[in-house]
ROKEDO-838326 format. One line per field, with one value per residue (C-alpha): residue number from 1; x, y, z; residue in three letters. Coordinates in steps of 0.001 Angstrom, whole numbers, plus 500000, padded with zeros to 6 digits. Layout:
N
num	NUM / ... .
east	X / ... .
north	Y / ... .
up	Z / ... .
residu	Ala / ... .
# end
This chain:
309
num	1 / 2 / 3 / 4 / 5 / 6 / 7 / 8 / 9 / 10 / 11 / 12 / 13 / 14 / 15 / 16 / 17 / 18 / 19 / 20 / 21 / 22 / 23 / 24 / 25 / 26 / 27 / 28 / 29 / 30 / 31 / 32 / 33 / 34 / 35 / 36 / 37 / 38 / 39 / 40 / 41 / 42 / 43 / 44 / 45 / 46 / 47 / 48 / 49 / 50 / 51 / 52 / 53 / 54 / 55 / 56 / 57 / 58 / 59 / 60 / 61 / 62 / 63 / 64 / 65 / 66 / 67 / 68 / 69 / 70 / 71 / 72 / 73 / 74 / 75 / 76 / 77 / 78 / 79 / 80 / 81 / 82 / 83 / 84 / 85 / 86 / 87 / 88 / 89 / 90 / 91 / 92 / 93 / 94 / 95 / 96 / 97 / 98 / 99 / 100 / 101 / 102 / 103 / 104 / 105 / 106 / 107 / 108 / 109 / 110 / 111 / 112 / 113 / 114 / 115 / 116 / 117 / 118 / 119 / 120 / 121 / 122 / 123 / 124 / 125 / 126 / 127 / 128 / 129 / 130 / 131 / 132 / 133 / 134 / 135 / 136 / 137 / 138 / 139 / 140 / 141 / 142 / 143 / 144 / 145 / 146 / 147 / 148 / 149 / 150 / 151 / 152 / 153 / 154 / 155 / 156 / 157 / 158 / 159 / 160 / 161 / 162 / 163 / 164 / 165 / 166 / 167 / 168 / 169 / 170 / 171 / 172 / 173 / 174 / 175 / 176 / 177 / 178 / 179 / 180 / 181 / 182 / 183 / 184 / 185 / 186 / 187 / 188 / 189 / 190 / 191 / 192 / 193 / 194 / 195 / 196 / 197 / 198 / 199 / 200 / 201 / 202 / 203 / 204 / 205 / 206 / 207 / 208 / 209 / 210 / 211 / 212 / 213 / 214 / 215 / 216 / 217 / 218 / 219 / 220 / 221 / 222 / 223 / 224 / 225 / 226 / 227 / 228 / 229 / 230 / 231 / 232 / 233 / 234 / 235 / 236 / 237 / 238 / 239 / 240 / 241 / 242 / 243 / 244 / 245 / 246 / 247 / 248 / 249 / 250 / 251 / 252 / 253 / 254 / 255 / 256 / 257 / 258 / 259 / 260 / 261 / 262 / 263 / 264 / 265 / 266 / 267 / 268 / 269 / 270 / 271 / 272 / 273 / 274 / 275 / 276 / 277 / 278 / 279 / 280 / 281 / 282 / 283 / 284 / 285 / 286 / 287 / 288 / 289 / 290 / 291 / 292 / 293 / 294 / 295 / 296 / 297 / 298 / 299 / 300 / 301 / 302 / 303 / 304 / 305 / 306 / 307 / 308 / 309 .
east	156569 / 156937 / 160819 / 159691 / 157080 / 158857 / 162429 / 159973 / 158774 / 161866 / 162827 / 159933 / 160778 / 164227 / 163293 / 160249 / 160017 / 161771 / 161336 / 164729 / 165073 / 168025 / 171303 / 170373 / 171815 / 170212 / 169227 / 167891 / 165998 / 165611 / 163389 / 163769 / 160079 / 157199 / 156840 / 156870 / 160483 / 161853 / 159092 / 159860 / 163387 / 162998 / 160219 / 162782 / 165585 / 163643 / 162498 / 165618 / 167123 / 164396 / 165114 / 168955 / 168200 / 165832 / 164952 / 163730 / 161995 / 162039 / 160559 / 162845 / 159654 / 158011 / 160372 / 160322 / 163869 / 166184 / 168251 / 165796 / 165530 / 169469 / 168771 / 166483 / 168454 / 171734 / 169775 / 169014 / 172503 / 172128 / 174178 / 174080 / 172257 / 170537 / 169136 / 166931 / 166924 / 169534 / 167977 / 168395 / 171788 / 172955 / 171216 / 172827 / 176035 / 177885 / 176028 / 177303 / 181016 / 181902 / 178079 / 178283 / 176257 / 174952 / 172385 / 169778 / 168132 / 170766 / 171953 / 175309 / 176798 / 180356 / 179732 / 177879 / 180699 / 179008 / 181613 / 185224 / 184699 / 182675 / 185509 / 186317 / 183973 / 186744 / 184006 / 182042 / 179447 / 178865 / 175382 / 173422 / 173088 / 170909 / 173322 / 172931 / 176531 / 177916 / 177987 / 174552 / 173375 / 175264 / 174391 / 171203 / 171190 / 172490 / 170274 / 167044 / 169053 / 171729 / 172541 / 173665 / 177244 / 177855 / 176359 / 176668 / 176351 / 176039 / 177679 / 177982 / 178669 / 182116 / 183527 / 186554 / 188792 / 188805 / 184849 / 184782 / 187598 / 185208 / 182396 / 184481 / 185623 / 182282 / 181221 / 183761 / 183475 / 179832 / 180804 / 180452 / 181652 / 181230 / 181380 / 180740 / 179997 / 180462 / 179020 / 178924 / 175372 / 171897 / 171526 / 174649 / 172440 / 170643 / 174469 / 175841 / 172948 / 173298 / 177043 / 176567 / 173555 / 176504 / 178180 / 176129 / 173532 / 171727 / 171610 / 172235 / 171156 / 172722 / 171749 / 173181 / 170999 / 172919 / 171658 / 168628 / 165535 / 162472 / 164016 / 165872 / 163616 / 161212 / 163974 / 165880 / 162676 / 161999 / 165146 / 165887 / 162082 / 162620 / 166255 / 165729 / 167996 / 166362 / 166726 / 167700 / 165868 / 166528 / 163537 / 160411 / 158905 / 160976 / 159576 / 156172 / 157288 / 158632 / 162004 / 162704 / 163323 / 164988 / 166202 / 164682 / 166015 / 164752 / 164280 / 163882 / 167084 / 168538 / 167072 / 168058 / 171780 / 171793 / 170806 / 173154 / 175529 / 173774 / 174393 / 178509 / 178786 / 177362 / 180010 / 182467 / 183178 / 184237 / 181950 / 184992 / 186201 / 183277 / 182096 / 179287 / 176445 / 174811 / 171826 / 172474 / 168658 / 167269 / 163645 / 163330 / 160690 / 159774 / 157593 / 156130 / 154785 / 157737 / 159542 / 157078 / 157705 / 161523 / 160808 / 162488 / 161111 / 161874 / 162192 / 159319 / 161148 / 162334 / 159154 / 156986 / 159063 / 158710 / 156779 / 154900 / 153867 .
north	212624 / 216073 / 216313 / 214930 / 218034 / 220636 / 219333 / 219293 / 222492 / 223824 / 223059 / 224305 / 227911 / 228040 / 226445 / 228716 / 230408 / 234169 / 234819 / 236442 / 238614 / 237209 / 238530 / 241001 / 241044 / 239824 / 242554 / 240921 / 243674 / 243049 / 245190 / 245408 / 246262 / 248206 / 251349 / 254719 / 255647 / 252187 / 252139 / 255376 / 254767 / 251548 / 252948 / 255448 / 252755 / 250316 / 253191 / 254070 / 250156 / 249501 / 247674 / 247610 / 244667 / 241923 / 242939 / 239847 / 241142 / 240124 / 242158 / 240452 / 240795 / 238508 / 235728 / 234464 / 232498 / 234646 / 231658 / 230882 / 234212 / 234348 / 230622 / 232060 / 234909 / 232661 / 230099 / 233500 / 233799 / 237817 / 239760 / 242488 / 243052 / 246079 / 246391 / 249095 / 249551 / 248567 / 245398 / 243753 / 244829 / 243035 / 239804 / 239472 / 241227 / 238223 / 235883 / 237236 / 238508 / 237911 / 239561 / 242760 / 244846 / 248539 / 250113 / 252687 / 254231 / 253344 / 255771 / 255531 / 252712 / 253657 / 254150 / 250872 / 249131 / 248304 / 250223 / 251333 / 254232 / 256977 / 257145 / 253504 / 250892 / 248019 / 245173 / 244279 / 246933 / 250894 / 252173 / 255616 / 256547 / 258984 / 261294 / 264742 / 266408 / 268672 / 271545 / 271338 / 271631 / 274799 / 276287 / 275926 / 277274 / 280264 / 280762 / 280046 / 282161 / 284284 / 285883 / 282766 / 282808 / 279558 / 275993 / 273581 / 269899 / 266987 / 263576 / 260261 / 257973 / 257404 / 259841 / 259827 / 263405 / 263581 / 263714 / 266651 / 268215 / 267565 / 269298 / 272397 / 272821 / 272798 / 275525 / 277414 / 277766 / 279031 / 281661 / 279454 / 278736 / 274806 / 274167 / 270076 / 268516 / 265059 / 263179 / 259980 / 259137 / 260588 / 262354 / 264502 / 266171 / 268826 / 269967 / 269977 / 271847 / 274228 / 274861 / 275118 / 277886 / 280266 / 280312 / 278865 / 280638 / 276560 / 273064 / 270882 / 267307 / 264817 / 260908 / 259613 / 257790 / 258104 / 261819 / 262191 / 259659 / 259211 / 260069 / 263505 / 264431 / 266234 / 267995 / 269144 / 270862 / 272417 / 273973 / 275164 / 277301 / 278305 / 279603 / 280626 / 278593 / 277372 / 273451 / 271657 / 268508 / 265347 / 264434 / 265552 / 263998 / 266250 / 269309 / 268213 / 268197 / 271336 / 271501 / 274995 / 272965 / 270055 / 268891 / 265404 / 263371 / 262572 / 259234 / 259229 / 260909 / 257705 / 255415 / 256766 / 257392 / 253825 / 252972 / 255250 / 253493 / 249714 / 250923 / 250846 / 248015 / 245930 / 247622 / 245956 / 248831 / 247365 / 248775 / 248618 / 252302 / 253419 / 256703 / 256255 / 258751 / 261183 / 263512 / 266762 / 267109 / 268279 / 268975 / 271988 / 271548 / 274100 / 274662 / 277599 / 277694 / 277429 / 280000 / 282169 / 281704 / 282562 / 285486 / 284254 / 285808 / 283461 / 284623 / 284409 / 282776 / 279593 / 279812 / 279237 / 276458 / 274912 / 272381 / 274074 / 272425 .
up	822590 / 824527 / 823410 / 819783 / 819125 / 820932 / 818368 / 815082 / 816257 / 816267 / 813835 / 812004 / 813278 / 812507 / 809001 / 808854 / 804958 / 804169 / 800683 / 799419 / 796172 / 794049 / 795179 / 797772 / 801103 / 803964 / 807007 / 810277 / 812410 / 816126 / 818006 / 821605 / 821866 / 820574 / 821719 / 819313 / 819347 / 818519 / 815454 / 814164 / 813856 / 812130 / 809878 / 808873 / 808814 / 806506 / 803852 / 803298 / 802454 / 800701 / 797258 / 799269 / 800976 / 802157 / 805868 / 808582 / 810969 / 814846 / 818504 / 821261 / 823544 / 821813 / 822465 / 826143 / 824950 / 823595 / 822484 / 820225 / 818677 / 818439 / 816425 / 814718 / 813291 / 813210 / 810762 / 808226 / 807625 / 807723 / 806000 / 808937 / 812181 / 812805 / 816525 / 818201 / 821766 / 824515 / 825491 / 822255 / 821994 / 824748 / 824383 / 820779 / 820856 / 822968 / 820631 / 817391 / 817406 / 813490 / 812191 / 811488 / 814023 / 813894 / 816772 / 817266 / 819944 / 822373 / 825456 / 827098 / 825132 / 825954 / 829426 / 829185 / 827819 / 824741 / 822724 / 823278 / 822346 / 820262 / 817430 / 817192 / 818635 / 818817 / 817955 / 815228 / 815934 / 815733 / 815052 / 816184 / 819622 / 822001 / 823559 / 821819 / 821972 / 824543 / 821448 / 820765 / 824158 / 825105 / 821693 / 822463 / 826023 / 824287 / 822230 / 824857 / 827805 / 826053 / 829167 / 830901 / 832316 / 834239 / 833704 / 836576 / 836325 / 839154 / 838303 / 840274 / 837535 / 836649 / 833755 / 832330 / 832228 / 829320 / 828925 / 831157 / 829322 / 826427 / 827715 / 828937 / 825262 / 824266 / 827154 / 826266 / 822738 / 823293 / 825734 / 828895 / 831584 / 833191 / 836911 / 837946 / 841523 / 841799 / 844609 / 845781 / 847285 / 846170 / 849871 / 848371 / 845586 / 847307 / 848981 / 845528 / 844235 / 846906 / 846126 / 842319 / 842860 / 844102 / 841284 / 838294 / 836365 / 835407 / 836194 / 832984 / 833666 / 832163 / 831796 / 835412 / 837094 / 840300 / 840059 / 838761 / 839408 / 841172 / 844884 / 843859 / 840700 / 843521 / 845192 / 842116 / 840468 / 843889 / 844690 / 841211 / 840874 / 844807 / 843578 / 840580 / 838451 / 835527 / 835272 / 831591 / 832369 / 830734 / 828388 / 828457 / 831235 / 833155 / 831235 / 831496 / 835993 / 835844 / 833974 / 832129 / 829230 / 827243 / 824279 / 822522 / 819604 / 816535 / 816001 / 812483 / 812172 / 814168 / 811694 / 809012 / 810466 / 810732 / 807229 / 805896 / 807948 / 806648 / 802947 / 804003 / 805890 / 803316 / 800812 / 802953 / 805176 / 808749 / 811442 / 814192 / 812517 / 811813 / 814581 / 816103 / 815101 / 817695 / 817160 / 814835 / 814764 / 818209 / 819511 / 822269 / 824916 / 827210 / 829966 / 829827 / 833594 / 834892 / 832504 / 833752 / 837708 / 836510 / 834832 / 831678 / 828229 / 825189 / 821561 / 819703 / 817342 / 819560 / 821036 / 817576 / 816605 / 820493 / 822055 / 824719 / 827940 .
residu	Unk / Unk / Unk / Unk / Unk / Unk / Unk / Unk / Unk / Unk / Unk / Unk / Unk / Unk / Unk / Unk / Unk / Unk / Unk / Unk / Unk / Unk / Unk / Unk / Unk / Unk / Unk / Unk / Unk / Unk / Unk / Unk / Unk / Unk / Unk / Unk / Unk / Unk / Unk / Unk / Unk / Unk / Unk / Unk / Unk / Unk / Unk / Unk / Unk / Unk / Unk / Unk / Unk / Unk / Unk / Unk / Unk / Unk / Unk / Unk / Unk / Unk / Unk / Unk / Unk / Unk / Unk / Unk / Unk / Unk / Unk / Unk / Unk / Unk / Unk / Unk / Unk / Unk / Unk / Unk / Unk / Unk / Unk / Unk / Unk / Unk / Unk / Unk / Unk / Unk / Unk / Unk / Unk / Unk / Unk / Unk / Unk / Unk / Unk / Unk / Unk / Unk / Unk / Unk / Unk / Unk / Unk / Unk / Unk / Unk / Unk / Unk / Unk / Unk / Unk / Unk / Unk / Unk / Unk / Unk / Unk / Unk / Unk / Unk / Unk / Unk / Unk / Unk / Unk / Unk / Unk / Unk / Unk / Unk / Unk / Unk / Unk / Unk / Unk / Unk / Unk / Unk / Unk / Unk / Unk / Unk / Unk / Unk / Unk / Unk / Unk / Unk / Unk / Unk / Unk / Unk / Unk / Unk / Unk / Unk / Unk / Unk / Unk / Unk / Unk / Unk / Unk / Unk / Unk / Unk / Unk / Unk / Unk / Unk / Unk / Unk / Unk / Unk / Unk / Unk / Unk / Unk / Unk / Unk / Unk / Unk / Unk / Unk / Unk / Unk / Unk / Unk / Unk / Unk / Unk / Unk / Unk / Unk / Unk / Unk / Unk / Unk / Unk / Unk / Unk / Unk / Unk / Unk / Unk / Unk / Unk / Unk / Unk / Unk / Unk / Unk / Unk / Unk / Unk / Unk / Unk / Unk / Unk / Unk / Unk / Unk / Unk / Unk / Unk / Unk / Unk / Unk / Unk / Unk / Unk / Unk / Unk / Unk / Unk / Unk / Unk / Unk / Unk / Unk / Unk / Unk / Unk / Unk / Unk / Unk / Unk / Unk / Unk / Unk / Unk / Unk / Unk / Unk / Unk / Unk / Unk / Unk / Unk / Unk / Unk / Unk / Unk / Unk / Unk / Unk / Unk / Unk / Unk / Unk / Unk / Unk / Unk / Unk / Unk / Unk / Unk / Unk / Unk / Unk / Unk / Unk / Unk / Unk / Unk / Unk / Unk / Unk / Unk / Unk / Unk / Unk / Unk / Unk / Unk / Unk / Unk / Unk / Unk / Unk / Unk / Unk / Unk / Unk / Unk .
# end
């Protein structure tokens, strides 16, 4: 009887009643969870298909088996996938090779190996993701501390030559100069710190976990207020510990990068050649106290249009 009920009920969920309008595609939104930067962006992404398509909705945390959300989604027949969140993303994308696919909200997904790479994904996928562009970051440490000379950055994490040559480029192009330690365990950060401070006017972190977490956070923010070296933290957790300041996405802007990306795919575009979409819209956080105990004096302008911890 056990087998019987839990088959019928099955089958009752993957049967389970979407009303469709006549001859619009079918959109299945997954979730990963729900938490306020995953909802934004898919506010933003549904308002902008709507009347474009007949969106299913799903939150992967609700379902303790995946496989039955992937049924679940299979049995819609959807048109395209859109998926918030990295978790989502790689429960479905070995499930659903032939489905077009688009992300948001998603950090690293090249060095994840979710993606070839930025300019052509090589799968069935592209989407919107979190990293904000070497350019916009060293514009924007320009314009906060125009007197800056030399950015240093720490890396463990593997990255490719050509990434750094990348971000050199970028320095360069907004009157900087870049100078990168690599190390190869966390008990290496506060020697690498030590030998960028020579040389470098400000630490730029960057999304490496190898680097920057609970163990070195601490140490960073100390030696960078003790030397003077204002810190560009990560997000604004680290602003609200101490970081100088920070730059945060948009999410609506990654919902809505998505849906403008939805509207091609389902004209037949092929998502494999489509770029993936970073942030052109940036937040600036700043700590104030900590501007303060480096005797840096912000524009009023940048200031005014700040958020101030």
């Amino acid at each position: 009887m056990n087998r019987l009920f839990k088959t019928a009920l099955l089958s009752l969920l993957l049967l389970s009643s979407v009303s469709y309008s006549a001859g619009q595609p079918v959109v299945a939104l997954i979730k990963s969870k729900n938490i306020a930067p995953y909802n934004m962006a898919e506010e933003a992404f549904k308002d902008r298909m709507k009347g474009k398509a007949d969106i299913i909705e799903y939150v992967l945390d609700d379902f303790h088996d995946k496989k039955l959300l992937c049924q679940k989604v299979r049995s819609s027949n959807p048109d395209l996938i859109f998926i918030v969140g990295t978790s989502a993303l790689k429960v479905f994308l070995p499930e659903f090779n032939k489905t077009p696919i688009l992300f948001s909200v998603v950090l690293n997904p090249v060095k994840l190996k979710l993606i070839d790479s930025w300019t052509e994904t090589g799968r069935n996928l592209s989407g919107a993701a979190l990293n904000i562009p070497y350019e916009i970051q060293f514009e924007w440490i320009k314009k906060v501390l125009p007197d800056a000379k030399q950015v240093g950055i720490i890396y463990k994490m593997d990255c490719s030559n050509r990434c750094l040559e990348k971000a050199a480029e970028a320095a360069k192009q907004s009157g900087l100069k870049l100078e990168i330690q690599k190390i190869e365990k966390i008990k290496d950060v506060l020697p690498a710190l030590k030998e960028l401070s020579k040389h470098s006017d400000i630490l730029l972190g960057i999304p490496d976990l190898g680097v920057y977490n609970r163990k070195t956070l601490k140490q960073i923010l100390l030696f960078t207020l003790r030397n003077r070296m204002p810190f560009i933290g990560i997000s604004e957790q680290y602003v609200k510990a101490g970081a100088f300041f920070c730059l945060s996405v948009d999410y609506k802007e990654q919902g809505e990068a998505a849906a403008q990306m939805a509207e091609k795919v389902l004209e037949g575009f092929d998502p494999a050649i489509m770029p993936v979409k970073r942030p052109k819209n940036v937040k600036l956080s700043i700590n104030k106290k900590t501007a303060r105990r480096l005797g840096i004096k912000i524009n009023k302008k940048i200031l005014k249009d700040a958020i101030l911890y």
